[in-house]
SEDREN-408885 format. One record per residue: y, z, x of N, C-alpha, C in turn. Coordinates in steps of 0.2 Angstrom, whole numbers, padded with zeros to 4 digits, always signed. Layout:
BEGIN
YZXYZXYZX...
This chain:
BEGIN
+0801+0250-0010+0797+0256-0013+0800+0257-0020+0808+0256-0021+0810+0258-0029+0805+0254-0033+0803+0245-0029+0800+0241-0035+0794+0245-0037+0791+0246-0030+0785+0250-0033+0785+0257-0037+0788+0260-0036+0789+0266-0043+0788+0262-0048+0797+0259-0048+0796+0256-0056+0789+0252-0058+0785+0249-0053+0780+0244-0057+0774+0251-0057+0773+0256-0054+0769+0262-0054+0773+0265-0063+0778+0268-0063+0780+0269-0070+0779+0263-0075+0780+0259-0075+0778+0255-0082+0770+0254-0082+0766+0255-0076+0757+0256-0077+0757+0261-0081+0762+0267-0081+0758+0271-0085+0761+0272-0091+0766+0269-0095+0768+0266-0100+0764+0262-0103+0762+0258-0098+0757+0251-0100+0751+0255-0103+0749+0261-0100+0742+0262-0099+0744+0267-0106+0748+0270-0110+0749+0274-0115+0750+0269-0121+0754+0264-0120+0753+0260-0125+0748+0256-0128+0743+0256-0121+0737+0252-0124+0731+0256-0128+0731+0266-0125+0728+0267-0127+0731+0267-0135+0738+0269-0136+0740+0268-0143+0738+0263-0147+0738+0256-0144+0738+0251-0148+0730+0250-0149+0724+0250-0143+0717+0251-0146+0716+0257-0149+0716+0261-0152+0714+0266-0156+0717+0264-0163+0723+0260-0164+0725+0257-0169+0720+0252-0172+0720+0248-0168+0713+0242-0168+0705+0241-0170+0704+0248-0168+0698+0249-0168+0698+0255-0176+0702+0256-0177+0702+0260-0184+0702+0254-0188+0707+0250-0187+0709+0243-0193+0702+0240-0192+0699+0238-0187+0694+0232-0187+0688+0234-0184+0687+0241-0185+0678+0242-0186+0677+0249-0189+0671+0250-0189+0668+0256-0192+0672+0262-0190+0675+0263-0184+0675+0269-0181+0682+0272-0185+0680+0277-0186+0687+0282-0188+0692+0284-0184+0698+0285-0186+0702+0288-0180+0702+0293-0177+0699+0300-0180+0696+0305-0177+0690+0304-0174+0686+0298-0174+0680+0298-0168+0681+0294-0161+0689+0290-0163+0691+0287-0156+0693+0291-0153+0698+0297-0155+0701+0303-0151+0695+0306-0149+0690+0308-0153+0684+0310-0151+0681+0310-0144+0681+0302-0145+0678+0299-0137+0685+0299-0132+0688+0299-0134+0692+0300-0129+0696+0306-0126+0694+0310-0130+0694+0317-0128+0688+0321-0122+0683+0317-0124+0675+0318-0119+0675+0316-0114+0681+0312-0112+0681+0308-0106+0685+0316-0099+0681+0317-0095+0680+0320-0090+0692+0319-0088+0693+0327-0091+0701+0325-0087+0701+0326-0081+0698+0330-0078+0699+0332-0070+0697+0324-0066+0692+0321-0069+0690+0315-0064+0696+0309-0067+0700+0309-0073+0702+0305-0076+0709+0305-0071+0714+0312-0071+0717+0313-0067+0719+0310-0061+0711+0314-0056+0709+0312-0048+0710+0305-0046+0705+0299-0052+0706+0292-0052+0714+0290-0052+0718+0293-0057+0724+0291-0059+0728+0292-0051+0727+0298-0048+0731+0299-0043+0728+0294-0038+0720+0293-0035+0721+0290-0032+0721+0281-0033+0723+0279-0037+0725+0273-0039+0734+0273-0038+0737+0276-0039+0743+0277-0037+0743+0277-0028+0742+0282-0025+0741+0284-0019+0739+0275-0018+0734+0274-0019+0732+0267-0016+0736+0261-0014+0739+0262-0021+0745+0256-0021+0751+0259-0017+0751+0264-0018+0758+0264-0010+0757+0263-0005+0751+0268-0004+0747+0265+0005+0747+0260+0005+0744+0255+0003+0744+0247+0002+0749+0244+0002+0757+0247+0001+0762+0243+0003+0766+0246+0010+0761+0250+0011+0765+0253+0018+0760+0252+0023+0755+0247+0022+0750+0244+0026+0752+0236+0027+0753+0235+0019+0753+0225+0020+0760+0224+0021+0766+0227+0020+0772+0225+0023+0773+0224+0033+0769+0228+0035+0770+0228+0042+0764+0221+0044+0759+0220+0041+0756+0217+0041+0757+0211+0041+0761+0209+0036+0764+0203+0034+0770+0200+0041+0773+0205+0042+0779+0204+0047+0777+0202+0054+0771+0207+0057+0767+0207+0060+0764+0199+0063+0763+0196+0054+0763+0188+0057+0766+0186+0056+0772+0185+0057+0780+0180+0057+0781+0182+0063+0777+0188+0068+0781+0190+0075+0773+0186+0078+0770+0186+0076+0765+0182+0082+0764+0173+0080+0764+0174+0076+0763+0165+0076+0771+0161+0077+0775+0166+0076+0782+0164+0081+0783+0164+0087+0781+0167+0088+0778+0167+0098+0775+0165+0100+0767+0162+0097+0766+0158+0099+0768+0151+0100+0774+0151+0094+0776+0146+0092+0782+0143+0098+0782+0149+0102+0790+0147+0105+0796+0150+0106+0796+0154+0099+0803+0158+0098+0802+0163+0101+0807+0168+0104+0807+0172+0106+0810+0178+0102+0807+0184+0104+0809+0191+0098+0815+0193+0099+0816+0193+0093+0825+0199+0091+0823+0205+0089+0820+0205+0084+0818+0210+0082+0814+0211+0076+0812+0217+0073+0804+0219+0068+0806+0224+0064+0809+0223+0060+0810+0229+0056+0803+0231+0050+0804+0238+0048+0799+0238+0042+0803+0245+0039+0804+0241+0034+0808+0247+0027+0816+0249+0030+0815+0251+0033+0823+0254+0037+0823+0254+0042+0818+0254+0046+0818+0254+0053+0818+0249+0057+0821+0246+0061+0822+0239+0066+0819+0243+0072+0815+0238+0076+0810+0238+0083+0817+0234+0086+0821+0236+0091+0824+0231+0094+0824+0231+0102+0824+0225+0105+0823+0226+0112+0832+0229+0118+0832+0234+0122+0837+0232+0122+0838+0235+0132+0840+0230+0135+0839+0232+0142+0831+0232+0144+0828+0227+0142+0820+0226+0139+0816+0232+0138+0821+0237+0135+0817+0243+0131+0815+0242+0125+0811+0245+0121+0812+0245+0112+0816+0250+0111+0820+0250+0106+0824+0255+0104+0823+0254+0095+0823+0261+0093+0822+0261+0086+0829+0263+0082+0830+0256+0078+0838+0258+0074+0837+0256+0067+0841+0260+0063+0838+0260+0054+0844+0253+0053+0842+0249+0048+0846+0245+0045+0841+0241+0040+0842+0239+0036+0841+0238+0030+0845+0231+0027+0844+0228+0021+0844+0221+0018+0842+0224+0010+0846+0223+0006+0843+0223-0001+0840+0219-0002+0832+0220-0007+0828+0214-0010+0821+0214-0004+0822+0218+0004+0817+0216+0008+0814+0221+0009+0807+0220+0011+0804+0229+0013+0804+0228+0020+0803+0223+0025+0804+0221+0031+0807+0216+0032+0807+0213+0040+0810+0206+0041+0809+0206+0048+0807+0200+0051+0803+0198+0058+0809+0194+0061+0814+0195+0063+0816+0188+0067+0819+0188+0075+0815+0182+0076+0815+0176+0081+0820+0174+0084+0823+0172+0090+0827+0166+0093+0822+0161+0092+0824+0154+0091+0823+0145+0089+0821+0144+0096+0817+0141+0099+0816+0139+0107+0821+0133+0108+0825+0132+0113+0830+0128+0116+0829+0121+0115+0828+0117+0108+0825+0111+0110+0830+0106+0102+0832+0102+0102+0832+0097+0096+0830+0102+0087+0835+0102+0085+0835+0104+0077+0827+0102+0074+0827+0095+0073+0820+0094+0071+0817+0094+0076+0815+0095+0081+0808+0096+0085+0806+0102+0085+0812+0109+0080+0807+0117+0081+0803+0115+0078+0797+0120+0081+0793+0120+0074+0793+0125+0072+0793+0126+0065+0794+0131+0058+0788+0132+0053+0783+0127+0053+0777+0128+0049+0774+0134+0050+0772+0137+0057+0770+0144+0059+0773+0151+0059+0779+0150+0060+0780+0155+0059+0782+0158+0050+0784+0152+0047+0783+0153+0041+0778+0159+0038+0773+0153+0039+0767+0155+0037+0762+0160+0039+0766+0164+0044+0761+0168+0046+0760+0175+0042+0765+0177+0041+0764+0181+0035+0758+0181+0032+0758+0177+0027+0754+0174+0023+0747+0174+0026+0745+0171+0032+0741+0171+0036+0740+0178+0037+0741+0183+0039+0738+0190+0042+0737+0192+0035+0740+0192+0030+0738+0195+0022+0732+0194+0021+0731+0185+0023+0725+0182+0019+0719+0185+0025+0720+0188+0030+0714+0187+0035+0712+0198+0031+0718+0199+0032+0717+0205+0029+0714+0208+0025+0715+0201+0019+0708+0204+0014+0701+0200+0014+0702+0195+0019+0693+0196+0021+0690+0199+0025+0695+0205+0030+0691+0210+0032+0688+0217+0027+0694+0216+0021+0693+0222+0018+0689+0221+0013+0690+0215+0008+0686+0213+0002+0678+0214+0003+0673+0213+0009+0668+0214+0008+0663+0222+0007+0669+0226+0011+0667+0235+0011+0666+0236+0002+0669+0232-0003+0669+0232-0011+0663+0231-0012+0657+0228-0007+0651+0228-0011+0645+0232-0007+0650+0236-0003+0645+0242-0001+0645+0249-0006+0639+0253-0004+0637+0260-0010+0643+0263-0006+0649+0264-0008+0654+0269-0008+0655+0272-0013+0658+0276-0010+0660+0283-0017+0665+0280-0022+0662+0280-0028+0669+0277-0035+0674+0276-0033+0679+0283-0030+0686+0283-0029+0686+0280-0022+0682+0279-0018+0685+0273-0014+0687+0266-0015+0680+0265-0018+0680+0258-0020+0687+0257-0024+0687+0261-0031+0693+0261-0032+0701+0259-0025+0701+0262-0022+0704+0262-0017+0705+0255-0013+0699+0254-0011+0699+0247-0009+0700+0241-0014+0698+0242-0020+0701+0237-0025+0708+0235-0028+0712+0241-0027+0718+0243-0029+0721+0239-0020+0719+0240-0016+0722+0239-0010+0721+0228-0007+0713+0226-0011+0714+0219-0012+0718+0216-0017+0719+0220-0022+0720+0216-0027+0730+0216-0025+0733+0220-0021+0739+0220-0020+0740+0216-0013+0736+0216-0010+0736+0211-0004+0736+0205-0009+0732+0202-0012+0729+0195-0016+0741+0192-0018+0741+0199-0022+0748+0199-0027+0753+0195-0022+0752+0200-0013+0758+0197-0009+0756+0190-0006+0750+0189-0005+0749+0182-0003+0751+0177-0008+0749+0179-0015+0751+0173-0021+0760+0171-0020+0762+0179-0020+0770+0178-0019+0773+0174-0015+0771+0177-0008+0775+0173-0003+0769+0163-0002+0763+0164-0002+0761+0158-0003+0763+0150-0007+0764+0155-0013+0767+0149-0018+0773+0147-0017+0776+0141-0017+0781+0140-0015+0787+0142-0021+0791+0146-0022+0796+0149-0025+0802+0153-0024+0805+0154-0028+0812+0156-0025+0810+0163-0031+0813+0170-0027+0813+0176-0030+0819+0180-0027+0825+0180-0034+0832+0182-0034+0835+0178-0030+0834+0170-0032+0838+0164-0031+0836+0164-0020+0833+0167-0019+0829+0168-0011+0821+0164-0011+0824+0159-0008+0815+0157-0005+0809+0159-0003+0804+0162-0005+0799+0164-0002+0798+0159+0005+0792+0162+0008+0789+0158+0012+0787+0152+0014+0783+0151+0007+0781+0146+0005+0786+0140+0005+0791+0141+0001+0796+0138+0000+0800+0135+0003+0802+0140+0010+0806+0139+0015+0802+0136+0018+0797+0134+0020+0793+0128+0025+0792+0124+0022+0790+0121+0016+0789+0115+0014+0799+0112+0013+0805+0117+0011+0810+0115+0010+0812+0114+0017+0811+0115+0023+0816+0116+0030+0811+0108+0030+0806+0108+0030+0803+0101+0030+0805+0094+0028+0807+0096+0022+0813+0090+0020+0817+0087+0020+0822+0096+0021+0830+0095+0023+0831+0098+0026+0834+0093+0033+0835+0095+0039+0841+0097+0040+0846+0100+0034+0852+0101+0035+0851+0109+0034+0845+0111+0030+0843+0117+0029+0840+0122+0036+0835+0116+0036+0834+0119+0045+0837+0122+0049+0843+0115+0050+0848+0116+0055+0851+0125+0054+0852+0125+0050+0856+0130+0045+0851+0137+0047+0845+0136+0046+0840+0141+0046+0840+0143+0054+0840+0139+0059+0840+0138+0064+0847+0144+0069+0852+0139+0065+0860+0143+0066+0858+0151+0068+0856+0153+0061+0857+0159+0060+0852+0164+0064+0847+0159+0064+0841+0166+0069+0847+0165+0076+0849+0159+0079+0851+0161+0086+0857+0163+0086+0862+0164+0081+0869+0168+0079+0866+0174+0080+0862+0176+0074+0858+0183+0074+0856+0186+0081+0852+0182+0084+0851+0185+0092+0856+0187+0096+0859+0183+0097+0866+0182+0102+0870+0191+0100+0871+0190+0091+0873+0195+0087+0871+0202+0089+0863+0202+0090+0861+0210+0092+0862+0211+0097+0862+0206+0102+0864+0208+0109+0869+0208+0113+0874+0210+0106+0883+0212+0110+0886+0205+0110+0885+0197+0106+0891+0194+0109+0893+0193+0101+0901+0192+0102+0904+0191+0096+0904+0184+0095+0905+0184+0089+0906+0176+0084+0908+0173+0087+0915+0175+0089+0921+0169+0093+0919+0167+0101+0914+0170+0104+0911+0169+0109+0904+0165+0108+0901+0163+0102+0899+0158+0101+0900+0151+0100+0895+0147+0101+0897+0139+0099+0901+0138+0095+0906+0132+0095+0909+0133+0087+0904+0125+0086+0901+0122+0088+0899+0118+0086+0892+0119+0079+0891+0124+0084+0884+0128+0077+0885+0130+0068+0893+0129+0068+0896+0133+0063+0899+0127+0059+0898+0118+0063+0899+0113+0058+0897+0110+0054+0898+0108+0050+0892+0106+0041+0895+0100+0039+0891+0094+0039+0895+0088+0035+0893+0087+0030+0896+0085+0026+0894+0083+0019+0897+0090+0015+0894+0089+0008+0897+0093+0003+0892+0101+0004+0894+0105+0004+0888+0110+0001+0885+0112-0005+0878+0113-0004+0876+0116-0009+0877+0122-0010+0879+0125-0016+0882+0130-0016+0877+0136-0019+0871+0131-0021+0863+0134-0025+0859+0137-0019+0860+0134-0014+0856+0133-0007+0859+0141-0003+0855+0145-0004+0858+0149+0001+0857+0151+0008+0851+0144+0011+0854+0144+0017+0858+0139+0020+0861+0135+0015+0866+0130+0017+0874+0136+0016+0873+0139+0014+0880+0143+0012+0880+0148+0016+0876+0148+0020+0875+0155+0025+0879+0151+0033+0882+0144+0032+0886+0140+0037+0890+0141+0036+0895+0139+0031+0902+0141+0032+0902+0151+0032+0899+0154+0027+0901+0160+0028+0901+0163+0037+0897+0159+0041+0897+0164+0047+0901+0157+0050+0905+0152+0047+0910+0149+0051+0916+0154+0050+0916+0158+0043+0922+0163+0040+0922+0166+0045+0916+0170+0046+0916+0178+0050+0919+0175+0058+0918+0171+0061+0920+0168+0068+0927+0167+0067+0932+0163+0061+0936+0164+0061+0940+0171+0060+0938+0176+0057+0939+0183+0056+0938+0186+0063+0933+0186+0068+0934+0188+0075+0938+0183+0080+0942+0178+0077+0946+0174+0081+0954+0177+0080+0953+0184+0073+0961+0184+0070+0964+0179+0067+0961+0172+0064+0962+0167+0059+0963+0170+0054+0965+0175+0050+0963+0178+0045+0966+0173+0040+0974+0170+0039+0973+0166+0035+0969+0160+0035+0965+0155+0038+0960+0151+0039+0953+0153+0036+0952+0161+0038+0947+0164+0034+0950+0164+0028+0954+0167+0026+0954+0167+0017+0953+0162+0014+0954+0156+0015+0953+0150+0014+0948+0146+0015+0945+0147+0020+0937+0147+0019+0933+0151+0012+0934+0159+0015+0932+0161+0009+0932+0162+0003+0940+0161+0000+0941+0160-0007+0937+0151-0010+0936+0148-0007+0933+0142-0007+0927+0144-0010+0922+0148-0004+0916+0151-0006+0916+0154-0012+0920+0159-0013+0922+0165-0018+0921+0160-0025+0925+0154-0026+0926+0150-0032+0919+0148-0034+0913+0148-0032+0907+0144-0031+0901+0151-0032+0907+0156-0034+0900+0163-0033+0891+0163-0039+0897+0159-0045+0890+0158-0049+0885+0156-0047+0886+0150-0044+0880+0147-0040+0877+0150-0034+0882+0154-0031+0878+0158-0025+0875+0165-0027+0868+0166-0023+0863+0172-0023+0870+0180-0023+0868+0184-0025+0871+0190-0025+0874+0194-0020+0868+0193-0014+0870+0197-0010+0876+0192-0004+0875+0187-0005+0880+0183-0002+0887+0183-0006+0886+0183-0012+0895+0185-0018+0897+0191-0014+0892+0196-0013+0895+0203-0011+0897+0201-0003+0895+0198+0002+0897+0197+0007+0904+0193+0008+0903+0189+0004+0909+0186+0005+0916+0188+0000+0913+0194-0004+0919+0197-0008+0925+0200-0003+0917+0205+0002+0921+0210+0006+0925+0205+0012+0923+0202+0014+0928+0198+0019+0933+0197+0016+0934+0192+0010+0938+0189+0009+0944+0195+0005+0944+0199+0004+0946+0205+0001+0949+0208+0007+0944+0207+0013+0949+0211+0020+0955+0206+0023+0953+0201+0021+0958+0192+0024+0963+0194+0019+0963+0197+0012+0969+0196+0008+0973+0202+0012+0971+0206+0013+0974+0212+0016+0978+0211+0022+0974+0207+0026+0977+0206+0033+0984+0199+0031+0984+0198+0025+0988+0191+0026+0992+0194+0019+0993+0199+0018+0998+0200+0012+0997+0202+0006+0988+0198+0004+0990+0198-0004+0985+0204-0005+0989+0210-0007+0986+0217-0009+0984+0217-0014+0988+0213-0021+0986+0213-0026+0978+0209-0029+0976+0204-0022+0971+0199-0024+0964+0205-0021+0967+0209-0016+0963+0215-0013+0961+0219-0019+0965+0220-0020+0962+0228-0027+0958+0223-0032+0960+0219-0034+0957+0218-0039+0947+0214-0037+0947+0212-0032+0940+0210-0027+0936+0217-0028+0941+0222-0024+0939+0228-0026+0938+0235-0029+0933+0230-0034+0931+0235-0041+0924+0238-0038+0926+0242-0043+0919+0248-0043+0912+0245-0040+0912+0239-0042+0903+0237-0041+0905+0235-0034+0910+0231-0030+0910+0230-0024+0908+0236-0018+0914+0241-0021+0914+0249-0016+0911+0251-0015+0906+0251-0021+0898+0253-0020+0892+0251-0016+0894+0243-0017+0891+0240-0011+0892+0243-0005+0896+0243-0001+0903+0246+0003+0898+0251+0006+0901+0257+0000+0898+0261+0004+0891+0263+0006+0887+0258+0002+0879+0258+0003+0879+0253+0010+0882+0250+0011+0880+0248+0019+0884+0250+0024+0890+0253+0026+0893+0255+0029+0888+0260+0034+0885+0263+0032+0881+0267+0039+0877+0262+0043+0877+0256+0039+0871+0250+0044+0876+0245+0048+0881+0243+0042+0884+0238+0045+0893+0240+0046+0897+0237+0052+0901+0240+0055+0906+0237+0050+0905+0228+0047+0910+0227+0046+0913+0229+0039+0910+0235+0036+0909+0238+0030+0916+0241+0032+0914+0247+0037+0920+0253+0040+0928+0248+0042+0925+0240+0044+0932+0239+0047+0934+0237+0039+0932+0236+0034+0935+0234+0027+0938+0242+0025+0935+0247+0025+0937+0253+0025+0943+0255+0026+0943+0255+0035+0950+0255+0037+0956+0249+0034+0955+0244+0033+0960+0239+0029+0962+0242+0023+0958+0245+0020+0959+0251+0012+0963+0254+0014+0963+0260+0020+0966+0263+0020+0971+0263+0022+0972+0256+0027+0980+0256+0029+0985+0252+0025+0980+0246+0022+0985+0241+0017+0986+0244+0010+0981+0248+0007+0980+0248+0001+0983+0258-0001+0980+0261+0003+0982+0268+0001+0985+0271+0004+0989+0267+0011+0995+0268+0015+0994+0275+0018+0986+0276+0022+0986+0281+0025+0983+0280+0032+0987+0280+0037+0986+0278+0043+0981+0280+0046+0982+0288+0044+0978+0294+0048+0973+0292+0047+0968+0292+0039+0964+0290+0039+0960+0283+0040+0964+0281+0041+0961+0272+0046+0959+0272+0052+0965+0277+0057+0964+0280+0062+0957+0283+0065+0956+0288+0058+0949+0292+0059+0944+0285+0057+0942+0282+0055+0939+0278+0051+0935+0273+0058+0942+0270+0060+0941+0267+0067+0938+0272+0076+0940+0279+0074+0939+0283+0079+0931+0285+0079+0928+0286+0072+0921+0287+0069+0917+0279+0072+0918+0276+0070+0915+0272+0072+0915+0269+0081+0917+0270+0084+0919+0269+0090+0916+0274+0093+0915+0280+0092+0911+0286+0093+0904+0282+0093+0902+0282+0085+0895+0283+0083+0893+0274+0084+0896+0268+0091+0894+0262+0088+0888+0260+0092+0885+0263+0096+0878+0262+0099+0872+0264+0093+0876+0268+0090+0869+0267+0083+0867+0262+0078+0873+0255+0079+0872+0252+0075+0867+0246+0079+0864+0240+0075+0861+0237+0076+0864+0230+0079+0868+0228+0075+0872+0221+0076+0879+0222+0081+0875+0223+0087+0880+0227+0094+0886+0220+0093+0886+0213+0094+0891+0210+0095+0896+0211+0087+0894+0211+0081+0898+0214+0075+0901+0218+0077+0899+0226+0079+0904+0231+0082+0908+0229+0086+0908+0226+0091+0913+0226+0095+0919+0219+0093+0917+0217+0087+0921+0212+0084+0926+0217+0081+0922+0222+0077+0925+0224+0071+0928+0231+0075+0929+0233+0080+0930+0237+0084+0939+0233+0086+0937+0227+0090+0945+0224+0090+0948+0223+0084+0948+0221+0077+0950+0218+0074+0953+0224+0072+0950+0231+0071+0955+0237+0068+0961+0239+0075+0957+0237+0079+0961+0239+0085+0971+0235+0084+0968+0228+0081+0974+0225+0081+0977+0225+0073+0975+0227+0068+0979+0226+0064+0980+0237+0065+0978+0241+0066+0982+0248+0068+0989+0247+0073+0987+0243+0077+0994+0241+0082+0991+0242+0086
């Protein structure tokens, strides 16, 4: 939604600039005078000019609070079809999660997404999932979407509808070309992308693979350490550009971090850390806050303060209502670093309180022992 403001405010910068710049153009390169262009555009009807403008904005938000769910919608049915079974269905802030085969509704969030659909992998051989459908499905319900709505465009409707309808294809058209085309957007593969690339490299796959069934397992109460460790093996060199090949040893870190490996994790992820230029953003931020809680738990405080500068904190405290192992980084601050117990104490007590409301049920009860153990 903030992109959408922003791309809503520069239309209407766009839209002041070009009146500026055509009334400039049409003074320099034709008959009309400046005072007769203001003229004419003075005569233009404000109350309807207004109305349009309002609902052209209106459209485009509806529009993205329609085709987002839409979109996710088909990553949860042509995955099903496909075999995979449901984790869960988020849109905007809100995850659908099943739990004691209830739905229960819990807010958590990802920077850079407006939704996310994911699936457990059906139990069979790395290459034999299939992944082309559910990739694709997205893109699929978008593109079905605007051949239900595209034709209403050429019935006698009233202006501002049509308006409405065309503002609501032409942003479906935008999300289909997006996720369609095969492309990376902030160093992340779209749709498109990720199926013709799991396609080729089966190390990505596998990796792709890892993470839905870690994830799974994840929301439903079990921790890392009580995972495969075979899932968490990588041969070869990593790509460090790949951010779903990097997304293997980080969650081989976090397993050794609910194992209390802490020095093995630091070393894990100072490894990662050294390779941040080449890794996506929100993964540097991931891997800063572990590895900043691993210098903590192994001594080096001075390698802690300095991870944790202003722009990480911030992070920090932007996720810490969604995600637990934010609070267990908190409480490490406050006992390694600002040498206040009470408040580590309270930090871990808050959370222990308030941990069915979070999402990633096996996280919590990770990040629930690990303060348990370094409080005493």
């Amino acid at each position: 939604m903030k992109t959408a403001f922003k791309l809503i405010f520069w239309i209407f910068v766009g839209a002041f600039l070009g009146v500026l710049f055509s009334s400039i153009v049409m003074v320099l390169f034709t008959d009309v005078s400046y005072s007769e262009f203001w003229d004419n555009i003075r005569s233009v009807d404000f109350v309807n000019a207004s109305l349009a403008a309002l609902v052209g904005v209106g459209a485009f938000i509806l529009s993205i609070v329609i085709l987002v769910p839409v979109h996710e919608a088909g990553h949860l049915v042509c995955g099903l079809l496909s075999g995979y079974r449901f984790v869960s269905f988020r849109i905007f802030n809100f995850t659908f999660i099943k739990v004691d085969g209830r739905l229960r509704v819990k807010r958590f969030a990802v920077a850079g997404t407006g939704g996310q659909c994911l699936l457990a992998p059906p139990d069979m051989p790395v290459e034999d999932i299939p992944a082309a459908w559910y990739n694709a499905g997205g893109v699929l319900f978008n593109l079905i979407m605007l051949i239900v709505v595209a034709p209403f465009l050429l019935m006698d409707l009233h202006p501002l509808l049509v308006e409405a309808l065309a503002i609501f294809c032409i942003t479906d058209l935008l999300l289909i070309l997006m996720n369609g085309i095969p492309l990376k957007l902030g160093g992340i593969g779209n749709d498109a992308y990720n199926m013709i690339y799991m396609d080729r490299n089966i190390r990505s796959k596998r990796a792709v693979m890892v993470q839905l069934s870690s994830n799974a397992l994840i929301q439903e109460g079990t921790r890392p350490k009580d995972m495969p460790e075979k899932w968490f093996c990588q041969e070869g060199d990593v790509d460090y550009k790949n951010p779903l090949e990097v997304s293997v040893p980080l969650m081989r870190a976090s397993r050794l971090i609910d194992e209390m490996k802490f020095e093995d994790a630091y070393q894990e992820l100072d490894e990662l850390y050294r390779h941040k230029a080449d890794i996506i953003s929100l993964y540097v931020n991931e891997i800063a806050c572990e590895l900043a809680f691993c210098a903590m738990a192994t001594g080096r405080q001075e390698r802690a303060v300095e991870l944790l500068d202003k722009k990480l904190r911030k992070y920090i405290d932007d996720y810490c209502r969604v995600m637990s192992s934010k609070q267990r980084v908190l409480c490490a601050v406050a006992l390694y670093i600002d040498g206040d117990r009470d408040k580590a104490q309270a930090i871990y007590d808050a959370l222990y309180a308030g941990r069915e409301d979070y999402l990633l049920q096996g996280e919590v009860k990770s990040d629930l022992a690990i303060m348990r153990k370094i409080l005493g």
